[in-house]
C-alpha positions as CSV (number, residue, x, y, z in Angstrom):
1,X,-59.0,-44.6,-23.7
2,X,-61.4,-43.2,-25.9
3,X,-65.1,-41.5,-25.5
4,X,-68.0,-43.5,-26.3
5,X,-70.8,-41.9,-28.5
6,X,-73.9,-43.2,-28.7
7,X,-75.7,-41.8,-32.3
8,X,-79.1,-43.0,-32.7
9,X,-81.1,-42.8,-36.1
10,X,-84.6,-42.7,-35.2
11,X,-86.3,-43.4,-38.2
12,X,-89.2,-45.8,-39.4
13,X,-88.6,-45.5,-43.3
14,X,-84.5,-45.7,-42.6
15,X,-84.8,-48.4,-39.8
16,X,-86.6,-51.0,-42.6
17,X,-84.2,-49.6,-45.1
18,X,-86.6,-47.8,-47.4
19,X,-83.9,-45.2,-47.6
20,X,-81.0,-44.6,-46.6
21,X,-80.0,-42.9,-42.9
22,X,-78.2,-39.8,-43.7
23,X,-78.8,-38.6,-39.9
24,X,-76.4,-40.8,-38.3
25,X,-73.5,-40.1,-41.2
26,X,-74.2,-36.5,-40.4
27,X,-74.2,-37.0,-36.8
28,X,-70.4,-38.9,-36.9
29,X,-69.1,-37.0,-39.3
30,X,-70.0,-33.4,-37.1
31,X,-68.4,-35.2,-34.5
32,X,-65.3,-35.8,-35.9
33,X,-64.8,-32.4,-37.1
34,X,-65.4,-31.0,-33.6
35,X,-63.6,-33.2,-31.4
36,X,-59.9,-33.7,-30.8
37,X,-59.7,-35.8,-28.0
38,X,-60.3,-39.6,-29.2
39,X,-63.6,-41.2,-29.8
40,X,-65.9,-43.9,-30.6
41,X,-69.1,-43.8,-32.1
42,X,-71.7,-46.3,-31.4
43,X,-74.6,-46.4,-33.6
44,X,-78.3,-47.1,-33.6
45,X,-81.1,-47.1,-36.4
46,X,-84.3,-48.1,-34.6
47,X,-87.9,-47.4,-35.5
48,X,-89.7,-44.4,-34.0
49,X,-91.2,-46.6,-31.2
50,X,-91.0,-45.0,-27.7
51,X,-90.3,-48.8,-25.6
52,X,-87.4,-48.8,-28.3
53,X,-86.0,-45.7,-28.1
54,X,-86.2,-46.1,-24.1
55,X,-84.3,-49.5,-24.5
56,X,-81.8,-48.2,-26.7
57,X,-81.4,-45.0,-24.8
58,X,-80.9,-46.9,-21.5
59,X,-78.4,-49.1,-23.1
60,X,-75.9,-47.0,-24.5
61,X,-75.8,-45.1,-21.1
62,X,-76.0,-48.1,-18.7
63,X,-74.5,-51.0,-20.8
64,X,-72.3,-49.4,-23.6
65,X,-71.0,-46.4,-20.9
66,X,-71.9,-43.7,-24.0
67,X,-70.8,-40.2,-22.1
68,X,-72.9,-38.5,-24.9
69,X,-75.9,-39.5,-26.8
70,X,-76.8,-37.6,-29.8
71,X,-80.1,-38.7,-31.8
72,X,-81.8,-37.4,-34.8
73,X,-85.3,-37.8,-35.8
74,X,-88.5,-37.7,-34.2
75,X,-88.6,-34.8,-32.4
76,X,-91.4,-33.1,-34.8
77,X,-95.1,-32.6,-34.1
78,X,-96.6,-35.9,-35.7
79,X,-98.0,-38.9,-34.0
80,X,-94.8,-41.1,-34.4
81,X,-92.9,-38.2,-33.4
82,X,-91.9,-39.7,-29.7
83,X,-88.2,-38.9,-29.2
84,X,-88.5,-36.1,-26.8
85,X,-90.7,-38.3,-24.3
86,X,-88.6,-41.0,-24.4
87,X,-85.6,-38.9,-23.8
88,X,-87.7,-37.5,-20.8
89,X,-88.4,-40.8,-19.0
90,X,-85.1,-42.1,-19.6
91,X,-83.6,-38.6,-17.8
92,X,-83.1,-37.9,-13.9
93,X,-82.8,-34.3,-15.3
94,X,-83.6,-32.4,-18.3
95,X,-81.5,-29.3,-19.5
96,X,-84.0,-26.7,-21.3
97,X,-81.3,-24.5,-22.6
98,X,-80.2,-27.3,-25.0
99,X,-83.9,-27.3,-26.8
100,X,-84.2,-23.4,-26.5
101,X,-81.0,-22.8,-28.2
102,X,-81.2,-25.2,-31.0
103,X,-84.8,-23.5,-31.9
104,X,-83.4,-20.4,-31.6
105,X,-80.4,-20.9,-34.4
106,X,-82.7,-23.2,-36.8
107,X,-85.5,-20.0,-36.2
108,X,-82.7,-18.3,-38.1
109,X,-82.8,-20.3,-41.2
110,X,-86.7,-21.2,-41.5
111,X,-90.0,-20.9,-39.6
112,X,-90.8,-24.0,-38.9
113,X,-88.3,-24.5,-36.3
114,X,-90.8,-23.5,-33.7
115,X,-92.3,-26.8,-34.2
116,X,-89.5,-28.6,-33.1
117,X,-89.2,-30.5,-29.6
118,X,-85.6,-31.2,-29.0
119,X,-84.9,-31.8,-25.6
120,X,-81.5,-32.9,-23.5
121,X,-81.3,-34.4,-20.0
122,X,-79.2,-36.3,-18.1
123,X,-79.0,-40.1,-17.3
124,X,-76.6,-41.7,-15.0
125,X,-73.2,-40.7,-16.7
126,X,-74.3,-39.8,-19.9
127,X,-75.8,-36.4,-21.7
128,X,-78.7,-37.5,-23.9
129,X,-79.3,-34.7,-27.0
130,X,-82.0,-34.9,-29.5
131,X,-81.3,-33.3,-32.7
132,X,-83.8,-32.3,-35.7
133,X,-83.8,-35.1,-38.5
134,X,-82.4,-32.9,-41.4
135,X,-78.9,-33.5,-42.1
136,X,-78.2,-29.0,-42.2
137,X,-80.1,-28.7,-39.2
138,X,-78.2,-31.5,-37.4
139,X,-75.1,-29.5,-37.9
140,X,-76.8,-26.2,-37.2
141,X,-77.6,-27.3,-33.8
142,X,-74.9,-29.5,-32.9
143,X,-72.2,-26.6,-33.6
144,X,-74.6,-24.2,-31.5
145,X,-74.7,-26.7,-28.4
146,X,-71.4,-28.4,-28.3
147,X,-69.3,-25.2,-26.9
148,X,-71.3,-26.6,-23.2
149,X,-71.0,-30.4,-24.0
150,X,-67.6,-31.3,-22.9
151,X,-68.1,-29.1,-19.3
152,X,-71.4,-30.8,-18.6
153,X,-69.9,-33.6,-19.2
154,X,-67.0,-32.9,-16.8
155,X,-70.0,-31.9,-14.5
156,X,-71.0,-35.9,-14.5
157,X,-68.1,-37.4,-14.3
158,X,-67.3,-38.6,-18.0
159,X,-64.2,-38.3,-19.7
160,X,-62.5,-35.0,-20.6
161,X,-63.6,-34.1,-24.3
162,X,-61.6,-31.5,-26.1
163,X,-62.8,-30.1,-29.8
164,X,-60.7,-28.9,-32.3
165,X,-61.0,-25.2,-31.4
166,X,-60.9,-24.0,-35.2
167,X,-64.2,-25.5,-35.2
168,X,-65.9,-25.5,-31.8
169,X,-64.4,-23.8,-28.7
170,X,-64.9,-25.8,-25.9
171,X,-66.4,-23.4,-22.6
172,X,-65.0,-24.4,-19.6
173,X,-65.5,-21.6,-16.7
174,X,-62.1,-20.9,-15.3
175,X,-60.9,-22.1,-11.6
């Protein structure tokens, strides 16, 4: 059986098709480059509308049984910008060190990273990660967070991910 992943395109301009969503693409092709263990990605491109993200958020963990959820977009310091508070009332718990160390690699590569507002929690089953919008970025950060993903998701229960460790080592303490 293989892993479902949720990836969801938050995006106004993409979501009415005024351009094209190269967060998602990014997104499932990072993906498939880490992991080895077998997968299926199952994608969203929704509006940056916090009742919308919530629904879709609560769907692909409690409908679609997503173990991961992996967005882009929306986590910046405009008005529309709401990802990081739906993420939050979607999420019995929220994991800090996911935002603080995406921040910390993208402060690496340009300033402005400190206005980001990534966040990760968990709901149910399923590990919820914002990313930033920017295609670079996405991989910046996803490459600096997965090495944890696969334990935490051994942590609640979800299926056993393994990476291609060429790419991503997978951290799992030892028994």
């Amino acid at each position: 059986m293989s892993a479902r992943i949720g990836i969801v395109t938050i995006s106004d301009r993409a979501s009415r098709g005024v351009y094209e969503d190269k967060g998602g693409p990014a997104i499932r092709d990072c993906l498939t480059e880490i992991l080895s263990s077998r997968w299926e990605p199952v994608p969203r491109l929704i509006p940056d509308e916090r009742p919308v993200i919530e629904k879709t958020l609560k769907d692909l963990a409690d409908t679609e049984g997503c173990c991961l959820i992996v967005t882009t977009g929306g986590t910046g310091p405009a008005k529309r910008d709401v990802t990081p508070e739906a993420t939050e009332a979607v999420c019995e718990k929220m994991l800090d060190g996911f935002g603080e160390q995406m921040r910390a690699v993208s402060l690496k590569v340009v300033p402005t990273a400190i206005l980001s507002r990534q966040v990760a929690g968990i709901r149910g089953k399923s590990l919820i990660v914002n990313l930033p919008g920017k295609p670079s970025a996405i991989r910046d950060c996803l490459m600096a967070v997965f090495p944890a993903i696969p334990y935490c998701i051994d942590l609640i229960e979800g299926p056993y991910l393994t990476t291609n460790e060429s790419v991503v080592k997978a951290f799992r303490p030892k028994q």
